[in-house]
N, C-alpha and C positions, 0 to 999 in steps of 0.2 A: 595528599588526598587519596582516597580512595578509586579504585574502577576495577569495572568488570571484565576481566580478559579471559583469553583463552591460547591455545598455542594450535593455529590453523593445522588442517589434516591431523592432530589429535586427539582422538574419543577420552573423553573424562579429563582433557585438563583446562575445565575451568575452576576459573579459582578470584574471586574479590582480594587485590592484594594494594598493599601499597601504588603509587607511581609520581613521577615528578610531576608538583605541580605547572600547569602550563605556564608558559609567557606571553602574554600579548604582543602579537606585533606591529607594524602603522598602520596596517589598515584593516586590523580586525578588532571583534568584540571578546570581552570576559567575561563568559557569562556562568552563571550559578545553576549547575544542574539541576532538576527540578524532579526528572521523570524518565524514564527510557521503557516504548514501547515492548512486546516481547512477540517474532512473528515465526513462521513456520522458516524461513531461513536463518534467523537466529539459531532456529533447533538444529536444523542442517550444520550451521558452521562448529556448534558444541560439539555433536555426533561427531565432528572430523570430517564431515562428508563435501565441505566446503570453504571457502574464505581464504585470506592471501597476508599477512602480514607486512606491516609498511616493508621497505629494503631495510638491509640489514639491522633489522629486528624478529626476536622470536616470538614476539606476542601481540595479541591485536588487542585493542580495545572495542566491546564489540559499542553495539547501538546506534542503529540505522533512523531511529522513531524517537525522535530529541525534543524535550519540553525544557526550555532555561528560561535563568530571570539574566536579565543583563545588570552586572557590576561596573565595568569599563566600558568607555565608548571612544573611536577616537574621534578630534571635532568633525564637523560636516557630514560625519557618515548618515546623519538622519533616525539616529539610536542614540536613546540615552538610557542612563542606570535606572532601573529597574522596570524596563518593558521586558515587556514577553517575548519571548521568540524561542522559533524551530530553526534547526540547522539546517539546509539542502542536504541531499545526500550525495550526488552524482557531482564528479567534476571533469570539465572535457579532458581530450588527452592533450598530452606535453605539447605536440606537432599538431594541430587541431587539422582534423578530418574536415571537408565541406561542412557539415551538420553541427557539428561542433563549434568552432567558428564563425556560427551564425545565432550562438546559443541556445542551439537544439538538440545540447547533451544526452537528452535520453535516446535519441536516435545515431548516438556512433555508430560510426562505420567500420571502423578499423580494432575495437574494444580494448583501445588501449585508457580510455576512459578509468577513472578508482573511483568508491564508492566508500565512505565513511563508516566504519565499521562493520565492512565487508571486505573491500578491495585494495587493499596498499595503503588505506588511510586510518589512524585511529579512529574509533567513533564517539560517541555520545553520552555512553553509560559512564560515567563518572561526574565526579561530584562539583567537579569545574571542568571549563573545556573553553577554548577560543572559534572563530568562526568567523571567514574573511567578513564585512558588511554586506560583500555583495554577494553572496549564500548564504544570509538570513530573515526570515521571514518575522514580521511582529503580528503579533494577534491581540484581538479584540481581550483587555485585563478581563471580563467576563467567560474567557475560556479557559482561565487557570485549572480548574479539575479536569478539561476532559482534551486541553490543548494536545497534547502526546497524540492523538488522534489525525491531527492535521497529517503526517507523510501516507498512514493508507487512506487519505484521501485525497491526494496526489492521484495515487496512482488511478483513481476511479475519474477525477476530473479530467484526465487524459484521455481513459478511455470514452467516456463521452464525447470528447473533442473529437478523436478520431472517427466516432458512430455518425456526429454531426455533418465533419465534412468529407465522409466516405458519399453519405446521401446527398449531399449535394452534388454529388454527379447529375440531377434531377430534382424533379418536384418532390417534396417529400416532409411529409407528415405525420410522421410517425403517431399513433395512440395507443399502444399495448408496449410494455416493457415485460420480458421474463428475465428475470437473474435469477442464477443457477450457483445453490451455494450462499446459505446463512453465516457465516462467520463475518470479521469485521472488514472486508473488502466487498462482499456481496449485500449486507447492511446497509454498509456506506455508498453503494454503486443504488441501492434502493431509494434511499435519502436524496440522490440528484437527480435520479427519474422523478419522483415525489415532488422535488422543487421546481422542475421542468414541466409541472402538469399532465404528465401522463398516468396511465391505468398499469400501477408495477403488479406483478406477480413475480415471489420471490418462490423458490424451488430449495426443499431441504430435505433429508431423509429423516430428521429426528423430530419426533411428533411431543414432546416433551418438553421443559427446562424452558430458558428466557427468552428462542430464538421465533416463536409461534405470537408470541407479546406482541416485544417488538415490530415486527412485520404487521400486525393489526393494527399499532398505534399510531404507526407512519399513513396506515389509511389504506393501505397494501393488500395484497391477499396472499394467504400461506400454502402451501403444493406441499406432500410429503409423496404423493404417486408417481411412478415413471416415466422419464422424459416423453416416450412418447403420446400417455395418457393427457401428459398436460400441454404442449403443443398442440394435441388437434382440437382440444380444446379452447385455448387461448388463441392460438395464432398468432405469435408474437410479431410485432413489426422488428422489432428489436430483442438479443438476447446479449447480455452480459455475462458471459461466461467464469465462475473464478473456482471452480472445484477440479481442473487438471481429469479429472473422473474419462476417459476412453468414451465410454459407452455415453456418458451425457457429454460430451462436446458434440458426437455423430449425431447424436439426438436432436441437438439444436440446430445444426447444420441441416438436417433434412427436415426440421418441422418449421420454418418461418414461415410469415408470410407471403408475398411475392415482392422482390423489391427488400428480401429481408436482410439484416444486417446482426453479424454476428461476431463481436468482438470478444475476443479470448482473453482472460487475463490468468488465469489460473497453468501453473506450469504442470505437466503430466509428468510423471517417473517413468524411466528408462525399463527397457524390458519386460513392460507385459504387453502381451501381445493381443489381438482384437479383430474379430473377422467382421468386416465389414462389406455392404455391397457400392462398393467404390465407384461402378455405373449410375446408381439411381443418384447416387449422392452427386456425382459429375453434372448427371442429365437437370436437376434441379437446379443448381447452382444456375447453369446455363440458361437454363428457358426461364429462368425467373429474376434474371439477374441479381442473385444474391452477391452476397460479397461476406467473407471473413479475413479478418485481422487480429492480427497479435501485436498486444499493448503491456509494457513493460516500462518501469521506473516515470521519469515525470522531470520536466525544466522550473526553471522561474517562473515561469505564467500560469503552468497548474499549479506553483502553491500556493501563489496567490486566488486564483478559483476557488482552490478547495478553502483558504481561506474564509471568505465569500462563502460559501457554502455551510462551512460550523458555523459560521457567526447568525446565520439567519435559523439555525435548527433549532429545537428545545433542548434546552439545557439537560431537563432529565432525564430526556431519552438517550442522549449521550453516552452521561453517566451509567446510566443503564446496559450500556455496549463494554463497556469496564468491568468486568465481573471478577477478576483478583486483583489487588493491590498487595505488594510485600516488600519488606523493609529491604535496603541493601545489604544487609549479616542474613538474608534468609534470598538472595538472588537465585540460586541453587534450583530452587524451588521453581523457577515462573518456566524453565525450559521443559517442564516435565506435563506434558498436557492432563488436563483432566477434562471428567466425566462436564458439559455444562459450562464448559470454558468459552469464552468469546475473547475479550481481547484480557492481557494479561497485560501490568506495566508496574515495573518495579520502582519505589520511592528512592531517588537519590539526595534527598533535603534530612 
């Protein structure tokens, strides 16, 4: 078979090459790749700038964002050949942590945790691949084109989760959403505010191209102005954070509402630096009792959420959030961002 590797910490060596085909073992699936998302950490681990190769091996296979048909099933598992399913990606560590343990993987404590086609594990982007039963998700056969979707929607059903029962500290009823940041985590973070009934307002710099639609279609409203133009504005009860952007995280942070809740999900780059007035931001948090948090990766229960969540969207607006498709002899290609890109995901059938 084919797959997509790389050789972790170095720049320019990916490379589609050969590799053995899998084995199923007793208590996993063989499933028939179908699809692999393409995210800003993929482009990280290509760069060199990231990722870990199983133990002694040189190469990873990447693909954290897995769309497969299943071939093999073993009996009982609750899968048979030819469902759909996504692979988890997180697996807890060897010696399970409290959290882990209690299979609340994405919340390790010790980060001895591996991640499929990130962290010590093969991943996805090949053209077969196996996947215990119990780290795989099946999806509605209606989500065949746009299934590859389901893992960053993970990560947005989580952060929900935690917005939800952060507010439960209290009464709380939220009506305004801002997310911050059009791409396909801020999209999809809009999609669950939107099914949740709330008033989304999503926040992007690019007044252009498919991201200004979308946001209209969902019923939403589009922001290209400065965090702080649009805050005093809105008032968010709630902001979803996923642009890493310095000056828009501070932004949201000091413009909620009271009571407001501001979940981070976007990672910031190291070393630029940011003058902020760290008092008012303090004095607010306090007298208003805000709360921030940072949400990362996703368990068994948000894939099944997000699940849940494709399955009731529109199909075409979906589709719509897919804005390159490229054959596996042109993989090359999906790491290199362009101009109007949303989500990128390369054909492995």
């Amino acid at each position: 078979m084919h797959a997509i590797t790389v050789r972790p910490a170095v720049a320019g060596s990916l490379q589609v090459r050969d590799a053995p085909d899998p084995v199923r073992g007793e208590t996993e699936l063989l499933v028939d790749g179908l699809a692999a998302g393409v995210c800003g950490t993929d482009r990280e681990i290509v760069a060199g700038e990231y990722g870990w190769a199983p133990p002694r091996e040189g190469r990873l296979i990447l693909g954290h964002e897995s769309l497969g048909r299943v071939r093999e099933a073993p009996p009982n598992s609750g899968f048979g050949a030819g469902d759909l399913v996504v692979g988890v990606v997180r697996r807890p560590d060897p010696e399970p942590c409290g959290a882990c343990a209690r299979g609340e993987f994405d919340m390790c404590r010790n980060g001895r945790y591996t991640e499929r086609g990130i962290k010590e594990r093969h991943g996805y982007a090949s053209q077969s691949w196996t996947v215990e039963s119990d780290y795989a998700v099946r999806l509605d056969p209606a989500l065949e084109t746009v299934g590859v979707l389901l893992e960053p929607t993970t990560v947005v059903a989580k952060a929900w989760e935690q917005v939800e029962r952060v507010g439960g500290r209290s009464w709380f009823e939220p009506q305004r959403v801002l997310v911050t940041g059009a791409g396909p985590i801020g999209l999809l973070a809009a999609l669950l505010g939107v099914q949740r009934g709330l008033e989304v307002h999503v926040l992007d710099r690019v007044t252009s191209g498919p991201k200004p639609g979308l946001v209209a279609d969902l019923g939403a409203m589009y922001h290209s102005e400065d965090i702080d133009h649009v805050t005093s504005s809105v008032r968010p009860d709630v902001v979803i954070e996923a642009t890493g952007a310095g000056p828009v995280v501070f932004g949201a942070m000091a413009g909620t509402a009271t009571y407001g809740i501001v979940c981070l999900t976007g990672v910031s780059p190291r070393g630029r630096r940011l003058s902020v007035d760290a008092g008012t931001v303090n004095r607010e948090l306090v007298l208003e009792n805000d709360a921030v948090v940072g949400s990362v990766n996703a368990n068994l229960r948000h894939y099944h959420q997000a699940a849940d969540g494709l399955a009731k969207a529109e199909r075409s607006w979906l589709e719509r959030m897919i804005t390159r498709r490229l054959p596996l002899d042109r993989a090359a290609e999906a790491f290199t961002a362009q101009d109007d890109d949303i989500k990128v995901v390369i054909d492995l059938s």
